[in-house]
C-alpha atoms as a printed R data frame, in Angstrom:
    type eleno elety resid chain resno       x       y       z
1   ATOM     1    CA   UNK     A     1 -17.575 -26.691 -14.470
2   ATOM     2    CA   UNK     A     2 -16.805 -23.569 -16.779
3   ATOM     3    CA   UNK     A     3 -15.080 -20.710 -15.087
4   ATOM     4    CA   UNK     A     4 -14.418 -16.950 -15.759
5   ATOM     5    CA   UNK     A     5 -10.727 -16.773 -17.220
6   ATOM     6    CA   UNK     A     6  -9.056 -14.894 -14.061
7   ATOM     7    CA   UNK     A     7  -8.269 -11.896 -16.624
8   ATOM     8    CA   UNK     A     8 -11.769 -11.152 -16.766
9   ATOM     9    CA   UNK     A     9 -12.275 -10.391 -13.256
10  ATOM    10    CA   UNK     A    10 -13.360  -6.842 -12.328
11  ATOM    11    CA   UNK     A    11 -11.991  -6.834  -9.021
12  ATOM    12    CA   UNK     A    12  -8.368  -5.937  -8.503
13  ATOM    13    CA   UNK     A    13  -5.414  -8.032  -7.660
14  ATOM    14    CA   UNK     A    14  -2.993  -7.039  -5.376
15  ATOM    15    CA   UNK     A    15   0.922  -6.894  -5.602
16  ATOM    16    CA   UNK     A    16   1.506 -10.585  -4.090
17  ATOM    17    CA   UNK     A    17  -0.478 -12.099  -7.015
18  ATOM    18    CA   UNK     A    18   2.654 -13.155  -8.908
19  ATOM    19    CA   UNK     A    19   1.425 -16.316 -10.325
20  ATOM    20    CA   UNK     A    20  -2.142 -14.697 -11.676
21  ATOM    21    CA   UNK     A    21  -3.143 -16.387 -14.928
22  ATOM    22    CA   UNK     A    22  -2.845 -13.575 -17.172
23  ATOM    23    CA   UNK     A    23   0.735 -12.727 -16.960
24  ATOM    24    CA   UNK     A    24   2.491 -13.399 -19.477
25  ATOM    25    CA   UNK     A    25   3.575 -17.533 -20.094
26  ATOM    26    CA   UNK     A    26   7.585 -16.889 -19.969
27  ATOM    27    CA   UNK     A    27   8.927 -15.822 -16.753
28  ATOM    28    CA   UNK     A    28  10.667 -12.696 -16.085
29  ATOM    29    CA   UNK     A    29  14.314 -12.780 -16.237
30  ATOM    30    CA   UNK     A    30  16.117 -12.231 -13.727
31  ATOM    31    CA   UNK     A    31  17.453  -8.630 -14.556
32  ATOM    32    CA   UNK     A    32  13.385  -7.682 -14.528
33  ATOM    33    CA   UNK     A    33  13.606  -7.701 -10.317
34  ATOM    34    CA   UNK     A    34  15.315  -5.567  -8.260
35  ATOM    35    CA   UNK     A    35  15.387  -6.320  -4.298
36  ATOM    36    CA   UNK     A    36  13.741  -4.619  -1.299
37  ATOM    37    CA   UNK     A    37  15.765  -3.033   0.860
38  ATOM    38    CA   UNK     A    38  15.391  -4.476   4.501
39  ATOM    39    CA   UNK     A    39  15.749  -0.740   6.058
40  ATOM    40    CA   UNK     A    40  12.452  -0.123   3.803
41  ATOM    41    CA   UNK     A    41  10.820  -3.235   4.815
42  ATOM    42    CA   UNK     A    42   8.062  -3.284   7.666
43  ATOM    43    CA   UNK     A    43   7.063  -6.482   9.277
44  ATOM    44    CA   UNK     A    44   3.602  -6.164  10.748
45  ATOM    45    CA   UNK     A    45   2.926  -9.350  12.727
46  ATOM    46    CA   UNK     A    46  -0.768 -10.163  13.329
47  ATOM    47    CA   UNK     A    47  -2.613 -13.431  15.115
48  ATOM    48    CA   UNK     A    48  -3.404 -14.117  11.308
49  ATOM    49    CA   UNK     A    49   0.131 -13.562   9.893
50  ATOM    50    CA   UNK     A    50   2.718 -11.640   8.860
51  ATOM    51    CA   UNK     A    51   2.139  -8.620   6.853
52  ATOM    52    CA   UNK     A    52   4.964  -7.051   4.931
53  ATOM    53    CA   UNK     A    53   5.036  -3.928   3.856
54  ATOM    54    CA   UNK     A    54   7.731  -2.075   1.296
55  ATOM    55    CA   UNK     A    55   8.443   2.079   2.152
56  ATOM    56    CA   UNK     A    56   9.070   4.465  -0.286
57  ATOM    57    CA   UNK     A    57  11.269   7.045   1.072
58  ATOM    58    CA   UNK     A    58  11.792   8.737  -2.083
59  ATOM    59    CA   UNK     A    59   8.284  10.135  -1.684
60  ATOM    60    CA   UNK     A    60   7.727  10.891   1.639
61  ATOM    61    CA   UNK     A    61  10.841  10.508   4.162
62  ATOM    62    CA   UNK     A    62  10.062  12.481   6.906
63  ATOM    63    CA   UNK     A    63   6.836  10.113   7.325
64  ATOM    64    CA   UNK     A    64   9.238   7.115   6.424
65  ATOM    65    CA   UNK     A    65  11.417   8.434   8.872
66  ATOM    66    CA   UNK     A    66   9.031   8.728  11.597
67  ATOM    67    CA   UNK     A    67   7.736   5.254  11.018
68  ATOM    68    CA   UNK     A    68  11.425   3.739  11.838
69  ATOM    69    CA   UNK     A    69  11.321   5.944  14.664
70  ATOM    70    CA   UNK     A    70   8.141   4.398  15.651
71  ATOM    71    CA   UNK     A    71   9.122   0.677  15.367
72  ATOM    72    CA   UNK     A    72  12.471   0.925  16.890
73  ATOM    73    CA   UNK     A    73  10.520   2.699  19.965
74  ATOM    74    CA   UNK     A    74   8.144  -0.272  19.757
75  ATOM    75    CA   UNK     A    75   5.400   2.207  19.329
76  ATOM    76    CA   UNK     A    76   2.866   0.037  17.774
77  ATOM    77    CA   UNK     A    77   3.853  -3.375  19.256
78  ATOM    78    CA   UNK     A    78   0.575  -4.324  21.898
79  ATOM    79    CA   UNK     A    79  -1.465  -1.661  20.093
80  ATOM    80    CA   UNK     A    80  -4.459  -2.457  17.541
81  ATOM    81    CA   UNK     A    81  -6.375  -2.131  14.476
82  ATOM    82    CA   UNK     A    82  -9.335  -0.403  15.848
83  ATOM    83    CA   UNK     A    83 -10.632   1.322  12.887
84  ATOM    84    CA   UNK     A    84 -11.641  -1.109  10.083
85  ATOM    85    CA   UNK     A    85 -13.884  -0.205   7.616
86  ATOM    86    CA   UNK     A    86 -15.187  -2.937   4.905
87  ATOM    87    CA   UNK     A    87 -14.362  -1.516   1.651
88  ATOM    88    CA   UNK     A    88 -12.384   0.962   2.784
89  ATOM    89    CA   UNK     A    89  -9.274   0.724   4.752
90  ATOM    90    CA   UNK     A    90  -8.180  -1.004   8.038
91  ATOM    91    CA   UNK     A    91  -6.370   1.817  10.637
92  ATOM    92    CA   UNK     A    92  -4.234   1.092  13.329
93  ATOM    93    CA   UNK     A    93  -1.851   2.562  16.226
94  ATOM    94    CA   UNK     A    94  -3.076   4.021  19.852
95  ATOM    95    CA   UNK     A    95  -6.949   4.029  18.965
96  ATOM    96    CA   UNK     A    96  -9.854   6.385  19.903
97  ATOM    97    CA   UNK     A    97 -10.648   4.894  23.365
98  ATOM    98    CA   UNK     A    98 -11.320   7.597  26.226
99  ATOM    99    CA   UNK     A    99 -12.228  10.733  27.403
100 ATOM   100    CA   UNK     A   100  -8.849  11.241  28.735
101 ATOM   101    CA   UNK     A   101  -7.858  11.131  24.945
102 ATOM   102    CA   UNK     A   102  -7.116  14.459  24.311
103 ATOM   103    CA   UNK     A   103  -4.730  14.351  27.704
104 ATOM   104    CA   UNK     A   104  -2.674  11.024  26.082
105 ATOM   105    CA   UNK     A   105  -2.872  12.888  22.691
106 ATOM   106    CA   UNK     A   106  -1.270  16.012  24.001
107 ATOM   107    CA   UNK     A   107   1.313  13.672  25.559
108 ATOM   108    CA   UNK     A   108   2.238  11.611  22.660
109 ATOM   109    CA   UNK     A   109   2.522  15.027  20.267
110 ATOM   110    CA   UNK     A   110   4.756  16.299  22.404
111 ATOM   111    CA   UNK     A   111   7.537  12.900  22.129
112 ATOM   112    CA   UNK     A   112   5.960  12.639  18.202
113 ATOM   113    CA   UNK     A   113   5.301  15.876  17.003
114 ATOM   114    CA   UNK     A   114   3.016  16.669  14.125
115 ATOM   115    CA   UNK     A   115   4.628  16.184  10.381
116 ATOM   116    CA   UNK     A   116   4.426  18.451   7.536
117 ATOM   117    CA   UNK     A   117   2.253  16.874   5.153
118 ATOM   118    CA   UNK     A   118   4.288  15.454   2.230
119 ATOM   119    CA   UNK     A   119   1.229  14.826  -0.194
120 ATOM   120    CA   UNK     A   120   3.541  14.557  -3.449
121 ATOM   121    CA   UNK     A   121   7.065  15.011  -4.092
122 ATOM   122    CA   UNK     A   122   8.336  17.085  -7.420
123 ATOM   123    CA   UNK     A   123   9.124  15.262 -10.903
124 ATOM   124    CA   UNK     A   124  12.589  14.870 -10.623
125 ATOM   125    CA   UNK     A   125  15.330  12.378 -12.771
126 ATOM   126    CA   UNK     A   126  15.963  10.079  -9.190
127 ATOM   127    CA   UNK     A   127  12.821   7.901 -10.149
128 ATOM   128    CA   UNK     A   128  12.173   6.428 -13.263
129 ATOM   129    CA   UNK     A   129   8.137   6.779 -14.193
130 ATOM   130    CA   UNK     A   130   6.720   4.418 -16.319
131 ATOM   131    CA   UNK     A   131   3.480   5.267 -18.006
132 ATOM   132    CA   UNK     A   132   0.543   3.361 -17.867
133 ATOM   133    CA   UNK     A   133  -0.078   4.359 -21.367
134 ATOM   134    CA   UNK     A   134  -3.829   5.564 -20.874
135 ATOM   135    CA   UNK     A   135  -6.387   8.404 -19.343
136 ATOM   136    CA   UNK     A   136  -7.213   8.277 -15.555
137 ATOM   137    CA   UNK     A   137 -10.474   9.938 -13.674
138 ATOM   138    CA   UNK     A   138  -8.784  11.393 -10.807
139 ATOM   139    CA   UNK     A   139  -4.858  12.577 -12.154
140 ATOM   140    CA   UNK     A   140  -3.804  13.796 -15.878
141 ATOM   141    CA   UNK     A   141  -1.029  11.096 -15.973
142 ATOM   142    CA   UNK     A   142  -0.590   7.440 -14.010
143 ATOM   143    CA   UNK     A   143   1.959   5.118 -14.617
144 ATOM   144    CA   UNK     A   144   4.688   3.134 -11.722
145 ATOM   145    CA   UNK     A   145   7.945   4.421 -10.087
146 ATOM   146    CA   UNK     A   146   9.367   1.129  -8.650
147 ATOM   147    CA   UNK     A   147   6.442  -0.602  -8.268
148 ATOM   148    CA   UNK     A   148   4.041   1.842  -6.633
149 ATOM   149    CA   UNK     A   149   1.285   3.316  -8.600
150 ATOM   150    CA   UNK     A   150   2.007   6.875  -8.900
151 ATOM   151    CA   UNK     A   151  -0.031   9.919 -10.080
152 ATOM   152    CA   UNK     A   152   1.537  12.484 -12.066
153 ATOM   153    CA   UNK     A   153   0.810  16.478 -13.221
154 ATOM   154    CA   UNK     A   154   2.993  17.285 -16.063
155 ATOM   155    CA   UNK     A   155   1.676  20.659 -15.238
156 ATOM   156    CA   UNK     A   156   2.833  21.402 -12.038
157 ATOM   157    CA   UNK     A   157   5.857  18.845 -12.020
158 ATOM   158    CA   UNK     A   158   4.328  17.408  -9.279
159 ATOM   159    CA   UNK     A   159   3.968  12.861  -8.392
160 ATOM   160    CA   UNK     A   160   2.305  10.904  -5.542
161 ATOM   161    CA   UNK     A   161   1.562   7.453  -5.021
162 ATOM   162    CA   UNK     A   162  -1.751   6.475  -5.078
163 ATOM   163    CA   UNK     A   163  -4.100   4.852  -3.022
164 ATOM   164    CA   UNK     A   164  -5.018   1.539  -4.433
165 ATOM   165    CA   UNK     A   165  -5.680  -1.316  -2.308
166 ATOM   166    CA   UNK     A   166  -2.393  -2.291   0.034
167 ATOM   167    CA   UNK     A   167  -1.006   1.397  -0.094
168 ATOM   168    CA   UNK     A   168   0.189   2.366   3.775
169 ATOM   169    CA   UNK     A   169  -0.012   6.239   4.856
170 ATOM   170    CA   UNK     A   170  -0.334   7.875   7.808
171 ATOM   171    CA   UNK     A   171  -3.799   9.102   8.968
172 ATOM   172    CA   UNK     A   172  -3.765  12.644   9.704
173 ATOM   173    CA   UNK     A   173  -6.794  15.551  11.682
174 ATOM   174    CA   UNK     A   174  -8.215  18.412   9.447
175 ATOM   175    CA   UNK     A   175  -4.968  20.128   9.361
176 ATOM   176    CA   UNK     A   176  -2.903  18.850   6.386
177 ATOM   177    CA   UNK     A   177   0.213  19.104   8.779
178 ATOM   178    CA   UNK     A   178  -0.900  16.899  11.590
179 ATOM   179    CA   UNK     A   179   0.026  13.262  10.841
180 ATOM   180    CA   UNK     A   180   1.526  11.968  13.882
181 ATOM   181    CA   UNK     A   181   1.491   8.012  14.604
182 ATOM   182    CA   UNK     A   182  -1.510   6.841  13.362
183 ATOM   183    CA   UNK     A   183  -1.580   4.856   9.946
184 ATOM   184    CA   UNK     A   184  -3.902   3.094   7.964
185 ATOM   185    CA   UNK     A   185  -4.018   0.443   4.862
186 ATOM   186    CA   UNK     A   186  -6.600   0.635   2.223
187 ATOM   187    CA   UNK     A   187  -8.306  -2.794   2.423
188 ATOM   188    CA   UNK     A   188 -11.146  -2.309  -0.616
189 ATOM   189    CA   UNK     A   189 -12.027  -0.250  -3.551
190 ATOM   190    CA   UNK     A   190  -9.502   2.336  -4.061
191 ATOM   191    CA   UNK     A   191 -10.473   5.547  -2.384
192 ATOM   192    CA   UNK     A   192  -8.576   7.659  -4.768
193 ATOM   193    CA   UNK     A   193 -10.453  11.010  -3.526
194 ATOM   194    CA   UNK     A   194  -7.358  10.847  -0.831
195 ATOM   195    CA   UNK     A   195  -4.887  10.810  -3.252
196 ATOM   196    CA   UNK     A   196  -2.524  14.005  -2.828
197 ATOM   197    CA   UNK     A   197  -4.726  14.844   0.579
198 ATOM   198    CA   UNK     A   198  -2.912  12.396   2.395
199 ATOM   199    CA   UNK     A   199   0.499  11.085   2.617
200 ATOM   200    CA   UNK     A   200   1.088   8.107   1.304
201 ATOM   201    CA   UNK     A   201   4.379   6.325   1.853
202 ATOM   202    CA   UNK     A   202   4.263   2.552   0.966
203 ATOM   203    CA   UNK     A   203   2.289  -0.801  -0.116
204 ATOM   204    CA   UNK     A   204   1.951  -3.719   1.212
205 ATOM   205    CA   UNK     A   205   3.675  -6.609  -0.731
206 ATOM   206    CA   UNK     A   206   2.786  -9.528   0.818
207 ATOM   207    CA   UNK     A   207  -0.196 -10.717   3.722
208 ATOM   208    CA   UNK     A   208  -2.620  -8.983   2.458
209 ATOM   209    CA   UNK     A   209  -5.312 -11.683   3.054
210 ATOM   210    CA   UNK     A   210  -4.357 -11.375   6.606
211 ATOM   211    CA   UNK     A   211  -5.350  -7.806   6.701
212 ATOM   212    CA   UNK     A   212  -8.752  -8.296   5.201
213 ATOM   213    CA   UNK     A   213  -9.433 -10.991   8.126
214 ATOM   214    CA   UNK     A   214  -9.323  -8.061  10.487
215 ATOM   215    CA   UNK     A   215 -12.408  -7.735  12.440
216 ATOM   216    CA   UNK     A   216 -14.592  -4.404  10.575
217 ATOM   217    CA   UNK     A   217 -16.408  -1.646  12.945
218 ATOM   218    CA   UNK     A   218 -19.416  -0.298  11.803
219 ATOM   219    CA   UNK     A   219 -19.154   2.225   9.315
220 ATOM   220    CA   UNK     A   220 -22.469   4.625  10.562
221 ATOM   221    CA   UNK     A   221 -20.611   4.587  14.179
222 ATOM   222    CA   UNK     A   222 -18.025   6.474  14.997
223 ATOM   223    CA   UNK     A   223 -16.630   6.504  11.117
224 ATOM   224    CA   UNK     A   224 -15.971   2.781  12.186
225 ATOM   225    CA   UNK     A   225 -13.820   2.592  14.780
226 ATOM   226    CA   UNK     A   226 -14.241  -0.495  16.805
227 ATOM   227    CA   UNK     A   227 -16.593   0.283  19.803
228 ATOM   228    CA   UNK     A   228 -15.459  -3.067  22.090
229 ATOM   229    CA   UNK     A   229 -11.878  -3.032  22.187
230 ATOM   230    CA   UNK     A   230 -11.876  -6.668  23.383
231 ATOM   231    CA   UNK     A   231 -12.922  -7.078  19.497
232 ATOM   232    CA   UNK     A   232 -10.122  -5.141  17.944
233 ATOM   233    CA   UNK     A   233  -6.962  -7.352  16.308
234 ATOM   234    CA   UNK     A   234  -3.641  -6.713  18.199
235 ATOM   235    CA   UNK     A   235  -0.773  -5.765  16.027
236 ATOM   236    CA   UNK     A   236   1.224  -8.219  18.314
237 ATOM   237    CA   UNK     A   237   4.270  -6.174  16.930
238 ATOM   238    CA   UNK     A   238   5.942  -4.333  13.738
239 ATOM   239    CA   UNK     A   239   9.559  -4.472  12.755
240 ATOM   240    CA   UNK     A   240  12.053  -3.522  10.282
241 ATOM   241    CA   UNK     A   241  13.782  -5.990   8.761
242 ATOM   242    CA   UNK     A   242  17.151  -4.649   8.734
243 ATOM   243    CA   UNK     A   243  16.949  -5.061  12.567
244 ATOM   244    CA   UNK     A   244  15.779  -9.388  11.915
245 ATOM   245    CA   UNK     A   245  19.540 -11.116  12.063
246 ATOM   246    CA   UNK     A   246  20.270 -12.046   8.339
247 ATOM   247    CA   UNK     A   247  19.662 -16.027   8.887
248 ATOM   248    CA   UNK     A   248  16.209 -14.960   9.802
249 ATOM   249    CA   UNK     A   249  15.137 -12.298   8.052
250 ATOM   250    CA   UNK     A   250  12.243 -12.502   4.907
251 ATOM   251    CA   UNK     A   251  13.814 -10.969   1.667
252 ATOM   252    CA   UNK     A   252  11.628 -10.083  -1.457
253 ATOM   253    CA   UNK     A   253  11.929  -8.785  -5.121
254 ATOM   254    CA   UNK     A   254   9.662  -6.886  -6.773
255 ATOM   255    CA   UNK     A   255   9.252  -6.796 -10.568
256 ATOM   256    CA   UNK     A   256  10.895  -3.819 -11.856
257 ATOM   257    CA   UNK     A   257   8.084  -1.371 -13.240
258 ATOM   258    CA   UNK     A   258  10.071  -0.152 -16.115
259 ATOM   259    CA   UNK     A   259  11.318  -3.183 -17.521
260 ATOM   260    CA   UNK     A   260  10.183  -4.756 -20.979
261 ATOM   261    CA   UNK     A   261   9.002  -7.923 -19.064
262 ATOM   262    CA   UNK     A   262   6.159  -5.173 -16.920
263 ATOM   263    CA   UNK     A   263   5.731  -3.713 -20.370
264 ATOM   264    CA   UNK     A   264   4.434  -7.179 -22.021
265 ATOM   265    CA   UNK     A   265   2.062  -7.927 -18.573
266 ATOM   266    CA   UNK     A   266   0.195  -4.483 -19.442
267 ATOM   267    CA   UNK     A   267  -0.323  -5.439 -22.629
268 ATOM   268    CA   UNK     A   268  -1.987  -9.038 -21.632
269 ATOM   269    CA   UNK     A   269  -4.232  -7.309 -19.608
270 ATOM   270    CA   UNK     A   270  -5.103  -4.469 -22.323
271 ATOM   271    CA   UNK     A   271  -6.557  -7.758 -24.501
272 ATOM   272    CA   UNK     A   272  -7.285  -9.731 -22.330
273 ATOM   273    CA   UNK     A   273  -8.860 -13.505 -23.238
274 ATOM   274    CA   UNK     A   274  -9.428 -12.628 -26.746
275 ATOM   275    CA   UNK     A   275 -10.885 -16.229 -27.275
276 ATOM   276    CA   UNK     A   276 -13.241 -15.604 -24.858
277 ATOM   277    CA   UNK     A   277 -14.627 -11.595 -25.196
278 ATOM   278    CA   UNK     A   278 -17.014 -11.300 -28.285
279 ATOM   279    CA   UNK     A   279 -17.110  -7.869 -27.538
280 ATOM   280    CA   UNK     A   280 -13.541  -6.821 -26.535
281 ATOM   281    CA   UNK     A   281 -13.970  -4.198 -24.074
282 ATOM   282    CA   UNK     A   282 -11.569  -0.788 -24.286
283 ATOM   283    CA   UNK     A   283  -8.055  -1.170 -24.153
284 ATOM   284    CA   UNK     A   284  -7.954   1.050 -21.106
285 ATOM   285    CA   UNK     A   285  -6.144  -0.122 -17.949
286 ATOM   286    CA   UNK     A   286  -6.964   0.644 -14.348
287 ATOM   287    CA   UNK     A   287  -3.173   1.787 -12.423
288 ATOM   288    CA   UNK     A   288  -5.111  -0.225  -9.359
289 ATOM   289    CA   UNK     A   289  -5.725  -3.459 -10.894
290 ATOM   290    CA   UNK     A   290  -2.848  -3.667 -12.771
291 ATOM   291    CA   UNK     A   291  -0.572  -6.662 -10.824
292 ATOM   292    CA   UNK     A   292   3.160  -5.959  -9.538
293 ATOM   293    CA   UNK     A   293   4.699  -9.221  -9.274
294 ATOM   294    CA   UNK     A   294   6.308  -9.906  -6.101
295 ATOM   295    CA   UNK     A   295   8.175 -13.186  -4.944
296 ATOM   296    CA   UNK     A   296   9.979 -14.152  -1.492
297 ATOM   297    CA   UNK     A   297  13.794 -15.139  -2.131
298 ATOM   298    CA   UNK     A   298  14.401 -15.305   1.421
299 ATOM   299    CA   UNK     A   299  13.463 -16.919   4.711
């Protein structure tokens, strides 16, 4: 049977694919990974798996701070993914269930009170941004800060992260300063008409196939939220690691974004499968589908 090199696929690959086909054939050394921090690590435990998502409190940390809040009040643990749309992104937290919502809502704003948006954080010399190197439809300049695909306006010294598929944020009413508790993963094609309108404040870096098993509302009801609870998944509970005793706790390293070894994977997938292509296609890279290697060095 012939088969499509992987680097031809149009689809994107997500940050867990660390042994995709069209890296590069040496391995990167070891001074190319840096370590997650266990404060900034959230364990999201599902019937399918564990999901494990890194934060990124250097772009949004009253949101980052909230969601430790959140998990050491054991806010989410019993609670669900009721809002799942195919494509789009899987939410989860307290749910749309009621007419006594707005009562419960009321309630839970007053112990969680409403956040001031943090949409995008200024340029600034604490993070080291790493161009992608080409144009983008939706921000003047993309490129990585530690692994998370970041937007940038030279213009108005202004970053975000962006939402590609795996990026974590909090879900949020009309009002741009009314995030509260409710957060949401993007699960398909990236919805990038959210970037900078919500704030986004991590990625998930490994599970991510247990996400997409979620069970999916339909979209033309109720924006998708799951109409028979009995059918919603159960976040059974969501942890930090740094609270997981050290003998038992999962530890990860990401591939740093600004290292040569990153640099030479970007390349690979500019010309990709040159054997193959008799009609190389443009040398431009998508931030989204561009893979962050990721690899578990601990239990």
């Amino acid at each position: 049977m012939k088969l499509i090199p992987i680097a031809l696929f149009a689809g994107v690959l997500l940050a867990a694919s660390a042994n995709a086909a069209d890296a590069p054939p040496a391995g990167p050394p070891p001074q190319a990974w840096r370590s997650v921090d266990p404060a900034n690590l959230v364990l999201i435990d599902t019937k399918y798996g564990e999901v494990a998502v890194e934060l990124a409190p250097q772009f949004a940390p009253r949101h980052v701070a909230r969601m430790r809040a959140l998990i050491g009040a054991h806010f989410y643990d019993g609670q669900s993914f009721y809002r799942v749309v195919d494509g789009f992104v899987a939410q989860g937290g307290v749910g749309e269930d009621t007419a006594s919502t707005k009562i419960r809502d009321a309630k839970l704003e007053k112990e969680w009170p409403k956040l001031k948006a943090e949409f995008d954080r200024p340029v600034g010399n604490d993070v080291a941004f790493t161009p992608l190197g080409n144009p983008d439809s939706f921000a003047p300049e993309v490129g990585h800060v530690n692994g998370f695909p970041v937007g940038r306006d030279p213009a108005d010294k202004r970053m975000w992260i962006i939402h590609c598929p795996g990026t974590f944020a909090f879900a949020r009413d009309n009002d741009n300063d009314s995030a509260t508790t409710e957060f949401y993963i993007v699960i398909g094609e990236a919805p990038r008409r959210l970037d900078r309108n919500l704030t986004a404040f991590g990625r998930v870096i490994e599970g991510m196939q247990y996400i997409q098993k979620l069970e999916r509302g339909d979209p033309d009801v109720d924006n998708g939220v799951i109409q028979d609870k009995a059918k919603r998944d159960p976040i059974i509970r969501m942890r930090l690691a740094s609270d997981v005793p050290a003998k038992d706790r999962p530890a990860f390293q990401v591939l740093r974004t600004d290292s040569a070894f990153f640099a030479q994977v970007k390349d690979k997938r500019r010309h990709p499968a040159p054997e193959f292509y008799h009609r190389p296609p443009l040398a431009n890279l998508d931030v989204c589908a561009v893979p962050v290697m990721v690899k578990r060095t601990g239990k």
